[in-house]
C-alpha positions in Angstrom: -65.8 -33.8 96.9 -64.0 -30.5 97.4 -60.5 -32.5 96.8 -62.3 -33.8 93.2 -63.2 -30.5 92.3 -59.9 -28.9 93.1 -58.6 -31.1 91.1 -60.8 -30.9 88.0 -60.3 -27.3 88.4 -56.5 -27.6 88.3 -56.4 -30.0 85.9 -58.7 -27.5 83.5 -56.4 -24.6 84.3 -53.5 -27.0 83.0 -55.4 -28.0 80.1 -55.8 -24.3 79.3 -52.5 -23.6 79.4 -51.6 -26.2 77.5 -54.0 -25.0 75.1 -52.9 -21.8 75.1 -49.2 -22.2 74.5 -49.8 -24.4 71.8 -51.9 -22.2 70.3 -48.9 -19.4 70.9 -46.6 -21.6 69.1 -49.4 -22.4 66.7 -49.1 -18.9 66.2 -45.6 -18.1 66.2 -45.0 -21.0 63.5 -47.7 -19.3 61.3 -45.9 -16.3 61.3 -42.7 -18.0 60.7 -44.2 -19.5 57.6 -45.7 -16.4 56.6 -42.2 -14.8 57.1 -40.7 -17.6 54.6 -43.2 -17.2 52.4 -42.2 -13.8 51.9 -38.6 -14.7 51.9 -39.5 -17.2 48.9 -41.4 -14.6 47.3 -38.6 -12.2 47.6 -35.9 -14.4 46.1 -38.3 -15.5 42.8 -38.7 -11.7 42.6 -34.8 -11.4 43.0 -34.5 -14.4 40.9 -36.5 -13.0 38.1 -34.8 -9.5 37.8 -31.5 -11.4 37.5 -32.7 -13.6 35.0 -34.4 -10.5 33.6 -30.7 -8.6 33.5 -29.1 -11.6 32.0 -31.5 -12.0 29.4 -30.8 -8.0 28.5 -27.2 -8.9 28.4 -27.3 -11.9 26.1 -28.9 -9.7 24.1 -26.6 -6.7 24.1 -23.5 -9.5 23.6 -25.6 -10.9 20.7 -25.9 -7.5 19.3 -22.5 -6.5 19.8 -21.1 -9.2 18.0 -23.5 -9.2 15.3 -21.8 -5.5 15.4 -18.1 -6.4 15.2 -19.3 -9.4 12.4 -21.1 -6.4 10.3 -17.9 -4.4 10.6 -15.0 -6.9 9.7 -17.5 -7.7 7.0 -17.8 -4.2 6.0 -13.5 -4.3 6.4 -13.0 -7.4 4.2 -15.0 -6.0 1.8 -12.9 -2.8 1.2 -9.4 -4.4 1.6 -11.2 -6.6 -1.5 -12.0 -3.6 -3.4 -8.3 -2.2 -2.4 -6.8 -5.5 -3.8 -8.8 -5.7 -6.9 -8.1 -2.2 -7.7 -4.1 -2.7 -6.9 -3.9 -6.1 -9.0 -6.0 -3.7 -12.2 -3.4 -1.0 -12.0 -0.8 -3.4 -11.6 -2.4 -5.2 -14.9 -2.8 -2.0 -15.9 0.9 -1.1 -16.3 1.8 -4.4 -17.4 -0.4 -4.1 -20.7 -0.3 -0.9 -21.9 3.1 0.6 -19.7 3.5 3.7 -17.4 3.7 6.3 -20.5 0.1 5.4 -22.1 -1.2 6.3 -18.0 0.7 9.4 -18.1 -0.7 10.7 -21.4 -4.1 9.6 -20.5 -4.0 11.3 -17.1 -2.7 14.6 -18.8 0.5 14.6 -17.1 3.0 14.8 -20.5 5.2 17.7 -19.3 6.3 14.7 -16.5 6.6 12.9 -19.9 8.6 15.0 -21.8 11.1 15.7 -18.6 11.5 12.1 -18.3 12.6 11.3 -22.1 14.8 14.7 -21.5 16.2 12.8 -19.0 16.6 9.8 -20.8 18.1 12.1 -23.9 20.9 13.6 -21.6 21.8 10.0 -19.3 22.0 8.9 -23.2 24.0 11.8 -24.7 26.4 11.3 -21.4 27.4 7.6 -22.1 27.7 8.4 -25.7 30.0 10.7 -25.1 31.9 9.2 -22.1 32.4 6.4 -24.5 33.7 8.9 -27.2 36.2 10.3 -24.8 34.5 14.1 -24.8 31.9 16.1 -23.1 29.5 17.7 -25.8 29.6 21.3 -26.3 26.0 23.4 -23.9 27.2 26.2 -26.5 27.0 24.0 -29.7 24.7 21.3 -30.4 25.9 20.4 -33.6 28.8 18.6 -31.7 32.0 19.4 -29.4 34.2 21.9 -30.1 37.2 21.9 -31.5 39.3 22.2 -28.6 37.3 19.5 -27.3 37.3 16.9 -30.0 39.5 14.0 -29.7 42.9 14.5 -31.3 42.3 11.9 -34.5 39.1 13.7 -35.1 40.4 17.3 -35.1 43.3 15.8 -37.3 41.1 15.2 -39.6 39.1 18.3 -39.9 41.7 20.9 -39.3 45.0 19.7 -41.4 42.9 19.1 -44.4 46.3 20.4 -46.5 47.9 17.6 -44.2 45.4 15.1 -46.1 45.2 16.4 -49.3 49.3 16.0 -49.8 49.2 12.5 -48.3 46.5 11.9 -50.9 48.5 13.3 -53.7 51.3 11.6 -53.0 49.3 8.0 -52.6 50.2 7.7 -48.9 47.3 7.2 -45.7 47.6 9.8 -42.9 47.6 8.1 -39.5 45.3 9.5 -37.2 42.9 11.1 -40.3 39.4 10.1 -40.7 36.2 11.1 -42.7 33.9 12.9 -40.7 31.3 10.9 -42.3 32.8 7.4 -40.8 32.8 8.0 -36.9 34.3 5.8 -34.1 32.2 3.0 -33.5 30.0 3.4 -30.7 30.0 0.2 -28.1 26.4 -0.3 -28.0 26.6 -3.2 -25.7 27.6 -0.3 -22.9 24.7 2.0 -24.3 21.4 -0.5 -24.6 20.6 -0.1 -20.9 19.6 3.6 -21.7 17.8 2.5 -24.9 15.4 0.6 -23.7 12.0 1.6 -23.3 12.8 5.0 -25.0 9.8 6.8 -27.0 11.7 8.2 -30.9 12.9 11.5 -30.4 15.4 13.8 -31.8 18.2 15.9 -30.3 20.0 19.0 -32.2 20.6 18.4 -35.9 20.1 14.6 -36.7 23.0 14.2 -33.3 20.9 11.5 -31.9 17.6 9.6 -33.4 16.6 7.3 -30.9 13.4 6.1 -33.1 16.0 3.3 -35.0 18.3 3.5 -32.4 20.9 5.8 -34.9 23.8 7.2 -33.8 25.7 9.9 -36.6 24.1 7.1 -39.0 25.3 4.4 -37.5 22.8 1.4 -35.9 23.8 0.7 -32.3 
C-alpha cells in the first residue's frame, strides 16, 4: 500500500509538472502571438503612412505637371502672339512700305534724312558719271574751273562760237547748255528706285519724273 501511494503521489507530482510547463509554454506562445500581433499591427501602421506619403506625392507630381502643362501653354501662347504680330508687321511693310510706318509713327525727320541721303548718293553718281564733283558753294552747278572742258568751251568762248557760226563752220568741242551729256541711266536706276519726288537747288534734280536738266533717265 505505501509503495501504491508513493507512486500515485509521484506520478501526480509529474503530472503537475507536466501541467505546469505546458502551461508555461502555453504562456510563453501567447505572448509570442501577442508580440506578433503587435509587429503586424506595426507594419499596417507603417504600411499605411507609406501609402499615405505616396499618395501625397502622386499628388504633388500630378500637380507639378499640371504646372509645367499650364506654363508651356501659357509659352506657346505668347510665342503665337509674337509670331502673329511678326508675320502683321512683316505684311505690314509689304503693303503699304517702311515710309507710310514712318509718317504714321511721327518719325519724318528720319524721313527726310533718309531721302537727303538718297538726294546726295544720287547727286554723286550723277556727277561721277559726268566726270565732276558739284560745287558745296554753288548749287546751281559746278564751277567753272570744275566743268568739263567741252562744257566750259561752250560757255566761256562764246566769241569762239559766234565766228564759227558766221562763217557757217561747227566748233568741236561747243555745246548748248540747254542740250547736256546724256546721262547713263542704266548706271543711275539703282538709286531711283523707291525715291519719294523731291527737288534739289534750282530745277538741278526732280526726282518726281525721274528728270535730269530736262532730260528722262
Amino acid at each position: 500500500m505505501c509503495d501504491a501511494k508513493k507512486m500515485s503521489l509521484s506520478g501526480a507530482l509529474s503530472l503537475r509538472r507536466e501541467q505546469e510547463k505546458l502551461k508555461a509554454k502555453e504562456a510563453e506562445a501567447q505572448e509570442k502571438f501577442l508580440a506578433s500581433l503587435a509587429d503586424l499591427d506595426r507594419l499596417r501602421a507603417v504600411q499605411e503612412e507609406e501609402r499615405v506619403r505616396l499618395r501625397r506625392e502622386q499628388e504633388e507630381m500630378h500637380r507639378r505637371h499640371e504646372e509645367v502643362l499650364r506654363c508651356q501653354e501659357k509659352e506657346l501662347g505668347t510665342v503665337a502672339a509674337r509670331l502673329k504680330r511678326l508675320r502683321a508687321n512683316q505684311r505690314l511693310l509689304e503693303e503699304r512700305g517702311y515710309k507710310a510706318l514712318l509718317a504714321e509713327s511721327g518719325s519724318l525727320a528720319a524721313l527726310d534724312e533718309h531721302d537727303r541721303r538718297e538726294a546726295e548718293e544720287l547727286l554723286a553718281a550723277l556727277a561721277e558719271d559726268e566726270g565732276y564733283a558739284p560745287d558745296p558753294e554753288n548749287s546751281e552747278g559746278p564751277s567753272a574751273s570744275k566743268r568739263p572742258r567741252h562744257e566750259t568751251v561752250g560757255l566761256a568762248a562764246p566769241h569762239v562760237a559766234e565766228s564759227a557760226e558766221s562763217a557757217g563752220e561747227p566748233v568741236a568741242g561747243a555745246k548748248s547748255p540747254c542740250s547736256p551729256e546724256p546721262v547713263n541711266s542704266a548706271r543711275l536706276s539703282p538709286y531711283l528706285e523707291g525715291l519719294s519726288p523731291f527737288s534739289f537747288g534750282d530745277d538741278l534734280v526732280s526726282v518726281g519724273g525721274r528728270d535730269f536738266d530736262g532730260g528722262i533717265l
